[in-house]
N, C-alpha and C positions, 0 to 999 in steps of 0.2 A: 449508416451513420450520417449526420447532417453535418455538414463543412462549417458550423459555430461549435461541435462540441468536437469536432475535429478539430479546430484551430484553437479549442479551448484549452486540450489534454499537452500541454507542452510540456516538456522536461520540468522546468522548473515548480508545475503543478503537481508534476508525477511525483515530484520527490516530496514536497509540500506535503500531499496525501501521505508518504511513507512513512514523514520524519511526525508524524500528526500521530500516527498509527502507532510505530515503535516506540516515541516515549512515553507511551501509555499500556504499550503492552510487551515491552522485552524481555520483562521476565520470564511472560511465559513461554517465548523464545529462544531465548538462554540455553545453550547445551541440544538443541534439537538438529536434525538435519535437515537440509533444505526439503527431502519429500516429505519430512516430518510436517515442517512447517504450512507449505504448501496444503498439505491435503487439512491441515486445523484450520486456516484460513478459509477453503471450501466447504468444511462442515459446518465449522464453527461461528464462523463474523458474519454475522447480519450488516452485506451492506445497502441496509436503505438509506442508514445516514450520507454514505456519500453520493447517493442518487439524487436524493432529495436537496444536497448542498447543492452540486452541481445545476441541477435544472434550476435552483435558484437564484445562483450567477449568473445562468441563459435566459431565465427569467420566461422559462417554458416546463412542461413536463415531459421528462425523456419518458422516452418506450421503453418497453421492457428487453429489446436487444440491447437501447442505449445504456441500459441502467447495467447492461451485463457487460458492456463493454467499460463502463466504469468500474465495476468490481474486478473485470480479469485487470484492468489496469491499476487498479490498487493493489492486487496480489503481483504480477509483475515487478512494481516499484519497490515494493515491501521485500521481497527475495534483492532485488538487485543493492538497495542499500544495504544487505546488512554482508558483514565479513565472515565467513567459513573458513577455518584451516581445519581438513582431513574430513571433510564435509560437513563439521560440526559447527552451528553457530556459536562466534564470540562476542560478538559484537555489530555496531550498526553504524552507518552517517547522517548527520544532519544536513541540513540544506546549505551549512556554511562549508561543510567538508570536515567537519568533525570528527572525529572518532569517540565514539562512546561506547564503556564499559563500565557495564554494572557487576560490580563483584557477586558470586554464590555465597 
């Protein structure tokens, strides 16, 4: 990985990514477990979008390790903001420290 999209991935983008992510997609979150989630996230979410964002803040095109090291860190992010009690998901944080819940 090149030390601009290392210095680029900091905490506060990681969560940016996350909290971009969950409020678009926490329903379908909603009541799953974290390996639930996890492995819909590796089947399921096409991240080119976040590749293609990223290398456009670099204002380069990432490789295709870069682009994976972007996607394991949106899935990373995306697990760590949201909250589990009894491994089930109930909810998520925003980037201000929110807690957010969407009723079933």
């Amino acid at each position: 990985m090149k030390k601009d999209l290392e210095d680029y991935l900091t905490e506060s983008v990681k969560d940016g990514m996350a909290e971009s992510h969950l409020s678009c997609w926490w329903e379908r979150y909603q009541g799953k477990t974290k390996g639930e989630i996890k492995f819909d996230l590796n089947v399921n979410h096409d991240g080119s979008c976040e590749g293609e964002y990223v290398g456009s803040e670099l204002k380069r095109e990432l490789t295709d390790e870069e682009n994976d090291i972007v996607n394991n860190t949106l899935l990373e992010a995306v697990i760590d903001n949201i909250e589990f009690t009894n491994d089930v998901a109930v909810g998520w944080y925003d980037t201000c420290g929110d807690f957010n819940l969407n009723k079933w």
